[in-house]
C-alpha positions in Angstrom: 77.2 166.5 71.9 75.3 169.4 74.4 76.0 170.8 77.3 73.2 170.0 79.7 74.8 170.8 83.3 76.8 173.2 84.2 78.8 173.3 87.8 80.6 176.5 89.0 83.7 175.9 91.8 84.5 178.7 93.4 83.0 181.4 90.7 84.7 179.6 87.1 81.6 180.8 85.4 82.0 184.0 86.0 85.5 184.6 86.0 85.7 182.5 82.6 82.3 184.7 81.0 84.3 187.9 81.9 87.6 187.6 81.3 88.5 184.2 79.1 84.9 184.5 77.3 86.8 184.2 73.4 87.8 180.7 74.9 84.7 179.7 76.7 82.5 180.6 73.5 85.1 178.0 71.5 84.9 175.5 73.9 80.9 175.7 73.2 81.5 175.3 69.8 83.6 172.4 70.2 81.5 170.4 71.8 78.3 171.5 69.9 80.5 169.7 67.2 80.8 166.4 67.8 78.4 164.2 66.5 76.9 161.6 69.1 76.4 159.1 66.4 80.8 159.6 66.1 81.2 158.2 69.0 79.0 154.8 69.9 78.6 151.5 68.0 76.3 148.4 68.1 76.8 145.9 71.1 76.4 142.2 70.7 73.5 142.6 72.3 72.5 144.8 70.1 71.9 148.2 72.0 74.8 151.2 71.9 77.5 152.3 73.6 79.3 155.6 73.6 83.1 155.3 73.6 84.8 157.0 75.7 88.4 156.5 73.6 85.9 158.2 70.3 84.5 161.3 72.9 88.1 161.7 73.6 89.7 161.6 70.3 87.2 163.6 68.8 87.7 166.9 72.0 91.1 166.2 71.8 91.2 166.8 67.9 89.3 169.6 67.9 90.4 171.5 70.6 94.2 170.9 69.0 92.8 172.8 65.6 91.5 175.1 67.4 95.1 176.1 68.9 95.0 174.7 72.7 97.9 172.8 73.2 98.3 169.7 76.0 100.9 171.3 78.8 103.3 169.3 81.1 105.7 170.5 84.2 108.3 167.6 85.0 108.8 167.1 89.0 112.3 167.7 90.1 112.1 165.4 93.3 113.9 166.7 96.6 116.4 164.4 98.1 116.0 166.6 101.1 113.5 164.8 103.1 114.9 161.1 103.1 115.3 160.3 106.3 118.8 158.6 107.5 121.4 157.8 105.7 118.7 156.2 102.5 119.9 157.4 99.1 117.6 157.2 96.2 119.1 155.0 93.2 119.8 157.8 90.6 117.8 157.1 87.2 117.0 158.4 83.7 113.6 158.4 83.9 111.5 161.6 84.0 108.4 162.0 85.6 106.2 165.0 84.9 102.2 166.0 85.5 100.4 166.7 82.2 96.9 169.1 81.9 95.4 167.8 79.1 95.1 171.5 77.4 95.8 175.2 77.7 95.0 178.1 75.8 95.3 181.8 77.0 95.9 181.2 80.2 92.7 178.3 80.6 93.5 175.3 81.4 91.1 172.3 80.2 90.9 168.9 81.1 88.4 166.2 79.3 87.2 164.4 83.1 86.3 161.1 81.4 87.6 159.8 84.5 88.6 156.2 86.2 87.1 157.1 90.0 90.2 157.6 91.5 91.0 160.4 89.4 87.6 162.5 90.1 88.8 165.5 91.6 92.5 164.8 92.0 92.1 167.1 88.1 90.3 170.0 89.5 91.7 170.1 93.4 95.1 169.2 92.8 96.6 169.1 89.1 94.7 172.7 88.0 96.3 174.2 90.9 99.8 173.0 90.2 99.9 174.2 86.7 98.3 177.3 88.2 101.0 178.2 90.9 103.5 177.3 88.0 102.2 180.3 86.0 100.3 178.0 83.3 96.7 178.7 83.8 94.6 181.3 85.8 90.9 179.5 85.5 89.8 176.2 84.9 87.3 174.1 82.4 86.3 170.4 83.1 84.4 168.2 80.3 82.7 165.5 82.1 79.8 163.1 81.1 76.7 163.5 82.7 75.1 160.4 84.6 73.0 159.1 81.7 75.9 159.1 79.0 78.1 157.8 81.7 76.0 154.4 82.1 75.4 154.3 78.4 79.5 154.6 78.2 82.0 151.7 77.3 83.8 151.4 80.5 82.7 152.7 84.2 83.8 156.3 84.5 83.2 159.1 86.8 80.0 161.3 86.0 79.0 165.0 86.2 77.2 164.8 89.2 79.6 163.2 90.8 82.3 165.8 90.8 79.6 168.4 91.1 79.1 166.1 94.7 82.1 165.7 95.2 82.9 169.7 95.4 80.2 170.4 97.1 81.4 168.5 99.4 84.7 169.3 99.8 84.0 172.9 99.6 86.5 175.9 98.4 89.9 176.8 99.5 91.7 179.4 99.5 94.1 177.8 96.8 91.8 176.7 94.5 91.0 178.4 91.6 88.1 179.3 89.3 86.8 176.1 87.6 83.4 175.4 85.4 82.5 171.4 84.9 80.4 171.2 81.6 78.1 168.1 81.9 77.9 166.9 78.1 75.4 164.2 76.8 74.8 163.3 73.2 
């Protein structure tokens, strides 16, 4: 796979190039390494698709032997804010918010995306594991347009979360983030 786009939010570039560059440099690596013909098979009809599962499993196996690690937080709901006399049933089950991996204080996530996901990764969930001391800066892998309609299932593409923050603009909570738009 290459690296054909490349989106900074709110200066992840830079911050990453100057102070998390050992990581960036990997990440480069990584996905330098996967082959494209890995990761798509014939059609019926006889033309290819990429799979997104294979793109996955591929970053995700790679990343892991290179030492990032996936991170999670579990929530601790408040009862605090139910209103009345309403008690919550008590239960076993936990429920926690996952970044798919972390290394030296970068946080990655692989934005192979359903669309109702696109920028709840970068917006919300980098921020979370941020104020919870996990991560200081931000990397998103994400398929550019022409890999995305080539893909197996419809998912979100560079240049729409490149939109997307564009037009949501920065705030002053959100931290340095670089979207890497890959294609095969």
């Amino acid at each position: 796979m290459k690296i054909v786009g490349k989106y900074s939010f709110n200066d992840g570039e830079q911050v990453l190039a100057s102070k998390f560059n050992a990581e960036l440099q990997e990440v480069y690596r990584i996905i330098a390494n996967i082959k494209s013909s890995q990761c798509r098979s014939k059609t019926v009809r006889r033309t290819y698709r990429y799979h997104n599962s294979k793109i996955n499993k591929f970053l995700r196996t790679l990343l892991t032997t290179a030492g990032w690690k996936s991170e999670s937080i579990t929530c601790d709901y408040s009862k605090l804010n139910y209103l009345g006399a309403y008690q919550s049933r008590p239960t076993t089950t936990k429920v926690s918010r996952e970044i798919d991996f972390a290394k030296n204080r970068v946080g990655l996530n692989i934005l192979f995306s359903t669309p109702h996901d696109a920028v709840y990764d970068i917006c919300t969930q980098m921020i979370i594991f941020h104020n919870q001391g996990v991560i200081d800066v931000g990397i998103g892998i994400a398929p550019v347009k022409s890999l995305a309609d080539q893909s197996s299932r419809h998912i979100v593409c560079f240049e729409q979360y490149v939109w997307d923050l564009k037009q949501r603009g920065v705030s002053n909570i959100d931290i340095p983030v670089l979207i890497l738009g890959i294609t095969a």
